[in-house]
C-alpha positions as a printed Julia matrix, in Angstrom:
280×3 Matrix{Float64}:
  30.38   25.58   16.62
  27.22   25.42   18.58
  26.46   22.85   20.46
  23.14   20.89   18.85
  20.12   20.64   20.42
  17.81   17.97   21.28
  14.51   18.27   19.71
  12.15   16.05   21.2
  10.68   12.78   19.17
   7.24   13.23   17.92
   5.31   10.68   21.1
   7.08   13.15   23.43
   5.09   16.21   21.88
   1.64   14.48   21.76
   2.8    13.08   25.3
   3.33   16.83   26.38
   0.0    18.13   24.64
  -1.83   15.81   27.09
  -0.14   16.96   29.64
  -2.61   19.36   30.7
  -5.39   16.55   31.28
  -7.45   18.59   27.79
  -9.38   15.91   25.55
  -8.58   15.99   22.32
  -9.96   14.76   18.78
  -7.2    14.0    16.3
  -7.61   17.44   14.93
  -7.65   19.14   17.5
  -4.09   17.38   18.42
  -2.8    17.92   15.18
  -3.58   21.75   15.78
  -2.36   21.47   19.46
   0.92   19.95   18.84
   1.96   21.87   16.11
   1.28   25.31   17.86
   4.82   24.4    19.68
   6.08   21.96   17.01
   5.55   23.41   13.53
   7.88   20.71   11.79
   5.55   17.64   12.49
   2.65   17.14   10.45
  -0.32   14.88   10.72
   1.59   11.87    9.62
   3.71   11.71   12.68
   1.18   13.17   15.08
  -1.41   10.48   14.6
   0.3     7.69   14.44
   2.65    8.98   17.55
  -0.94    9.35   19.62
  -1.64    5.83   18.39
   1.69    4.44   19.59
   0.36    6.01   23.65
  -2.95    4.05   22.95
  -0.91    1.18   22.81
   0.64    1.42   26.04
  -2.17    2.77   27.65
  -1.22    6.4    28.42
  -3.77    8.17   26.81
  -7.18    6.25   26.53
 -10.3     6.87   24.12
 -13.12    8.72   26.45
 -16.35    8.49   24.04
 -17.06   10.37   21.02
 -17.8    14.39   20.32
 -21.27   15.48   18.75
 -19.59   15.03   14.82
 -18.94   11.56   15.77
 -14.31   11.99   16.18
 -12.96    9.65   18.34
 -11.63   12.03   21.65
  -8.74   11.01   23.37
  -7.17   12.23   27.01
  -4.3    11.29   29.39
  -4.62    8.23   31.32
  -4.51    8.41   35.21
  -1.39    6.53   36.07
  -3.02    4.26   38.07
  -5.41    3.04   34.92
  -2.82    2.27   32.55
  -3.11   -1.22   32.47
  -6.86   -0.93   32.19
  -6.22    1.88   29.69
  -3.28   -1.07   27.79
  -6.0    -3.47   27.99
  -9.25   -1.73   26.57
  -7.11   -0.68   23.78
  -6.02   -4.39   22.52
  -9.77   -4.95   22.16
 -10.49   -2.37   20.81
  -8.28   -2.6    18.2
  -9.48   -6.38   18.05
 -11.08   -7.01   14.78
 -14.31   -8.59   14.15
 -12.91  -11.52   12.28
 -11.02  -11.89   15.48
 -13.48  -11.7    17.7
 -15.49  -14.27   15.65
 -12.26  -17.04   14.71
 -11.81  -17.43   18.99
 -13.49  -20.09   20.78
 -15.15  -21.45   17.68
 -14.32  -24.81   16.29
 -13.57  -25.17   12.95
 -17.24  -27.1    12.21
 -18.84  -23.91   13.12
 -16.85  -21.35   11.26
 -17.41  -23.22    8.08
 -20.63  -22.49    8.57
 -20.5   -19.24    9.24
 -18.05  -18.84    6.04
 -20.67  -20.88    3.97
 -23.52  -18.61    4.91
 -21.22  -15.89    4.43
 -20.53  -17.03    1.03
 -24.0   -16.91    0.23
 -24.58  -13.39    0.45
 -24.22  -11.91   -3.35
 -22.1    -8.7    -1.74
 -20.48  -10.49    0.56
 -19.07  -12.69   -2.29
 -18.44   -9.94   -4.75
 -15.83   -8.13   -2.37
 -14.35  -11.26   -1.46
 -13.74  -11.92   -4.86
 -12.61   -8.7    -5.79
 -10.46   -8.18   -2.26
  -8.81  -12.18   -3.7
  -8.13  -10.44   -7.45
  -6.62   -7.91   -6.21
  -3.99   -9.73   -3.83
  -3.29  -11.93   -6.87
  -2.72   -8.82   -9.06
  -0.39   -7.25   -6.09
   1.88  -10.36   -6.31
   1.83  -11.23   -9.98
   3.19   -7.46  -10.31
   5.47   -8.24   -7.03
   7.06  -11.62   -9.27
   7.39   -9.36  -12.62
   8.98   -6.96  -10.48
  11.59   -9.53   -9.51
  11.8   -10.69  -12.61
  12.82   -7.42  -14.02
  15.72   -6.54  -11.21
  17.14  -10.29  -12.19
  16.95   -9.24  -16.04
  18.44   -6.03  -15.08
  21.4    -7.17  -12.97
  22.17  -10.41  -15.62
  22.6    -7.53  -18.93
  23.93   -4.22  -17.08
  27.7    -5.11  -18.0
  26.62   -6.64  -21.76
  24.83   -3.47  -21.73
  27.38   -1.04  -20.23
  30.18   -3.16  -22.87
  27.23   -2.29  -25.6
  27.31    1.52  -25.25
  30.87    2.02  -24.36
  31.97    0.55  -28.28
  29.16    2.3   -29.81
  30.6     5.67  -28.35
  33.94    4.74  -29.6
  32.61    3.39  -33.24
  29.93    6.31  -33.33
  27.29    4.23  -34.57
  24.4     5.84  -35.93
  22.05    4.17  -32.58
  24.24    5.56  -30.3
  21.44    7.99  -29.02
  19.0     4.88  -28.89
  21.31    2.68  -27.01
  22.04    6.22  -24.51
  18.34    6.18  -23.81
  17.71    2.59  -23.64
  20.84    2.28  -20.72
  18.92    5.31  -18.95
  16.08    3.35  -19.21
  17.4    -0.22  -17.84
  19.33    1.95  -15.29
  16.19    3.65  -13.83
  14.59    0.3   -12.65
  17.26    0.18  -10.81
  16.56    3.41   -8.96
  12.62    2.58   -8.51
  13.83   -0.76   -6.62
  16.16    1.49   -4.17
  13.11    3.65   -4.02
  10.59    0.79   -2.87
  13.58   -0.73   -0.73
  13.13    2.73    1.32
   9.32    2.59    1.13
   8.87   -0.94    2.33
  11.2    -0.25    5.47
   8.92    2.78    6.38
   6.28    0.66    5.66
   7.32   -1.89    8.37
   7.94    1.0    10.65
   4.67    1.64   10.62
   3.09   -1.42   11.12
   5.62   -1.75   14.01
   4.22    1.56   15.38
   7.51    3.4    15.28
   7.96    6.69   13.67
   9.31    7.2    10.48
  12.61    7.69    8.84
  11.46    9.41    6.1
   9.38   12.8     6.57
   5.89   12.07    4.97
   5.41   14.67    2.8
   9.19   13.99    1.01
   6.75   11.18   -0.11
   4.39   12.99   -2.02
   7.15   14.2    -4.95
   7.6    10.55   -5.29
   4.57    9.5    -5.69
   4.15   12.72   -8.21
   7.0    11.48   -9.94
   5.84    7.67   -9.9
   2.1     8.71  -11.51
   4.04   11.27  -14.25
   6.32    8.16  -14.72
   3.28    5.74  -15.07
   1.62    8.23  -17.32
   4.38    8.21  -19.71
   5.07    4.68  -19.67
   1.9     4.09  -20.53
   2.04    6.08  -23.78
   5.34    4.79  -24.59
   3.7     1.14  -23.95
   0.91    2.18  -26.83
   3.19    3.71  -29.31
   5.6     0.41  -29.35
   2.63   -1.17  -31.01
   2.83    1.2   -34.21
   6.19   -0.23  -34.28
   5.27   -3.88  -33.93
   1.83   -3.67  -35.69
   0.42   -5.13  -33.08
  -1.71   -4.35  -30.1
  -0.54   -5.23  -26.32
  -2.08   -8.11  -25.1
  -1.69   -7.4   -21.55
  -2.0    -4.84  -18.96
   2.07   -4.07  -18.09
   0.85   -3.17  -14.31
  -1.77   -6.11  -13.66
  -1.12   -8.39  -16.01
  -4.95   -8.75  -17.1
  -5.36   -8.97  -20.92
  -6.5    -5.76  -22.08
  -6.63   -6.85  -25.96
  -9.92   -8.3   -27.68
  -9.86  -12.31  -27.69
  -9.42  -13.06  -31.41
 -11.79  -15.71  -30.81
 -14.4   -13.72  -29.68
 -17.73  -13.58  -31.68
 -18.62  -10.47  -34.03
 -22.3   -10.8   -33.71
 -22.57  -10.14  -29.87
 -23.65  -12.58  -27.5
 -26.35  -15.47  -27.37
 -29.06  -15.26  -25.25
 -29.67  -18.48  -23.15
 -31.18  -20.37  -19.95
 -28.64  -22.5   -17.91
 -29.84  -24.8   -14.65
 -27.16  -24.45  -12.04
 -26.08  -26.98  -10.12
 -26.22  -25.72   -6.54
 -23.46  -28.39   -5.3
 -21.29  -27.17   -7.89
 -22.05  -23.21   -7.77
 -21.19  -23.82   -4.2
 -17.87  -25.59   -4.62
 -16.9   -23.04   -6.87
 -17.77  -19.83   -5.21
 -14.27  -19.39   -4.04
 -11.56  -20.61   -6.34
C-alpha cells in the first residue's frame, strides 16, 4: 500500500501564499490559495489568515480603492510590532472605553447612552434575544432529561405492542422515531458547539464547512415541518398554541384582550421612573 502523504494544514497554505511578499485582500487569498489547494474553501482560508494576524506574521497594510482590508507578510524583524498592532486592532470599542475609567464615569456614559431612543431599542432587542437563546437552551435540556427518563418505558411500550399487534402500533413506531431523533439533534449540536469553540479558539476545524450546509438544510426542512405538525395538533386538541415552540413568546391572542381596539389616552411620565426602568 502506498505510503500516505502529508498534506499541509490550511495556515501553512495561506503562510506559503505570502510567501512571495504579494498583498492580498481576502479574495484575492481565497483565489490564491486555492489555485494550489483546491480542497480548502473560504471557511478555512480566512480564518487560517486570521490565526497569522494573531501572531503577527502577516500584518494589515491599509485598504484597496473598494475599501477590503489588504494583508502582506510581516518582515521578521516586525513581528512583535506586527503581534501588537493586531491586539488593538482587534480591541473593541467597549474596550477601549471600560479601561482607565472608574465606575462613576461609565455610569454616566451608560446613562447618556441609555438616553438615546436607538441606542435603547437595540439594547433591548440585543437583551430579548439572549433571553430567548437561553430559555430555548433550558427547554432544550429539559427535553434530553425527558428523553433519557422514558426511552426504556418507551422502548418496553413498542416492543409489547409489536408482539400484541395493537391497532397503534404504527403511531407508537412513529412516535419512538420521533423521541429518538432528539436524540440525534443533541449529538448534532454536541459536534457544532465543539467547532464552535474551535473557532473562537482560532484553530481550524474538524468538520469541513460546507458538510455544514446539508445540516442546516436538513434543520430548516425539519423546522418547517415541525412547525406544521405543531399547527395541525391543535385540530386535534381544539385549541390554538399558546406559545411559540422555538422562543417561547406567546403567539396566541390574550383572551382578555379588548374587541373594540384600543383607547386613546395622555399619560405624564415620570422621568425618575422611565429612567429606572429603561433596562429591566
Amino acid at each position: 500500500m502506498a505510503a500516505k502523504t502529508d498534506t499541509p494544514s490550511s495556515t501553512a497554505a495561506v503562510r506559503d501564499a505570502f510567501a512571495g511578499g504579494e498583498h492580498f485582500t481576502d479574495a484575492e487569498l481565497v483565489a490564491r490559495v486555492r489555485e494550489s489547494r483546491p480542497d480548502l474553501h473560504r471557511g478555512q482560508i480566512i480564518p487560517a489568515r486570521g490565526r497569522l494576524a494573531r501572531r503577527g506574521d502577516v500584518k494589515l497594510v491599509g485598504k484597496d480603492e473598494r475599501g477590503s482590508q489588504v494583508w502582506v507578510l510581516t518582515p521578521a524583524d516586525e513581528i512583535d510590532e506586527a503581534k501588537a498592532a493586531e491586539e488593538r486592532r482587534r480591541t473593541s470599542d467597549a474596550d477601549k472605553l471600560l479601561k482607565n475609567r472608574k465606575p462613576e464615569a461609565l455610569a454616566q456614559v451608560v446613562a447618556a447612552l441609555l438616553d438615546h431612543d436607538d441606542v435603547n431599542r437595540l439594547l433591548r432587542e440585543q437583551t430579548e434575544r439572549a433571553r430567548s437563546m437561553r430559555r430555548a437552551r433550558a427547554r432544550a435540556q429539559d427535553a434530553q432529561a425527558e428523553s433519557e427518563a422514558e426511552r426504556r418505558q418507551r422502548k418496553r411500550d413498542l416492543a409489547e405492542a409489536e408482539k400484541e399487534k395493537t391497532k397503534y402500533l404504527d403511531f407508537l413506531k412513529v412516535h419512538d422515531a420521533l423521541r429518538d431523533s432528539i436524540s440525534v439533534l443533541f449529538d448534532v449540536r454536541t459536534f457544532m458547539r465543539g467547532e464552535v469553540a474551535r473557532r473562537q479558539r482560532g484553530e481550524e476545524g474538524r468538520i469541513p464547512v460546507e458538510r455544514w450546509a446539508d445540516v442546516q438544510r436538513n434543520l430548516h426542512e425539519l423546522i418547517h415541518v415541525g412547525g406544521a405538525l405543531w399547527h395541525d395538533l391543535t385540530a386535534i386538541f381544539d385549541a390554538p398554541p399558546e406559545q411559540c415552540p422555538l422562543c417561547g413568546e406567546r403567539i396566541a391572542r390574550d383572551p382578555r384582550a379588548l374587541d373594540e381596539g384600543y383607547i386613546e389616552s395622555d399619560a405624564e411620565e415620570d422621568e425618575e421612573v422611565v429612567d429606572a426602568l429603561v433596562v429591566e
